[in-house]
N, C-alpha and C positions, 0 to 999 in steps of 0.2 A: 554511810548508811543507805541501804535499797528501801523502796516504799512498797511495802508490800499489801495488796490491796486484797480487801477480805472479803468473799463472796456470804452473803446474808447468811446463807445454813450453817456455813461458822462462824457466825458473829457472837454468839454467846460464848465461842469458847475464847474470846480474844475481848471479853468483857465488852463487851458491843462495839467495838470500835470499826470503822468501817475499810481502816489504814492505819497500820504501822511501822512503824522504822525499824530495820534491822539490820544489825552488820551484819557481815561478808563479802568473800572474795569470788565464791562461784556461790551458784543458786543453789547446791547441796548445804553450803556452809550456812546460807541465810533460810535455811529449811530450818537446819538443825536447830539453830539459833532462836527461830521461830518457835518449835516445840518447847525448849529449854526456857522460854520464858512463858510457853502456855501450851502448858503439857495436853491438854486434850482436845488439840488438833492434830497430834500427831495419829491419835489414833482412827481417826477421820480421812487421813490422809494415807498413811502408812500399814500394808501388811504387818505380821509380826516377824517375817524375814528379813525387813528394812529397806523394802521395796517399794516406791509408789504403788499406789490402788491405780488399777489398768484406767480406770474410769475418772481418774484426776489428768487432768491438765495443768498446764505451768508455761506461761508467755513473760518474756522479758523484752519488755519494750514494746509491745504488742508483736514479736515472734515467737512461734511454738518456739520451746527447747528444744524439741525434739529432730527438727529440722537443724539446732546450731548443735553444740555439743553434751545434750542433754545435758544431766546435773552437775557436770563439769565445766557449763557455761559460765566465761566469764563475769563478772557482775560488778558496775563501777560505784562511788559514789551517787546516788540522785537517780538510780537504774527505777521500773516502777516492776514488778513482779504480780502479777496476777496467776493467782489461784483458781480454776474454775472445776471443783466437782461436776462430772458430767450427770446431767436429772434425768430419771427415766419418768416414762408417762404415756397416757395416751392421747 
């Protein structure tokens, strides 16, 4: 199981929890898995083409994806996976 760490503005959708566990093997699988058990993050997070939102972030291990092999990043046992909506403001 990967720890997946929940940034505050979706914490109601994940029943307030600030961290939760979830399997898979790459960071798309522990996405999915993610939504499958708390369906409305997905929509928070995901286009309706099955795309991350340009403006979501995803570090594993405190690495961008994006820099490893985005959502086909490896993902081991005890990995911590951070979600970070990016906030706009002034």
């Amino acid at each position: 199981m990967s720890i997946v760490r929940i940034p505050p503005v979706l914490r109601q959708a994940v029943g307030g929890e600030r961290e939760v566990d979830v399997p898979g093997g790459t960071v798309a699988e522990v996405l999915d898995n993610l939504y499958a058990a708390h369906p409305a993050v997905k929509a928070q997070l995901q286009s309706e083409d099955g795309e991350l939102h340009r403006f979501v972030n995803v570090y594993l291990n405190d690495e961008d994806v994006r820099m490893l092999s985005w959502l086909d990043t490896p993902v081991a046992d005890g990995d911590r996976i951070l979600i970070l909506p990016a906030m706009a403001g002034g």
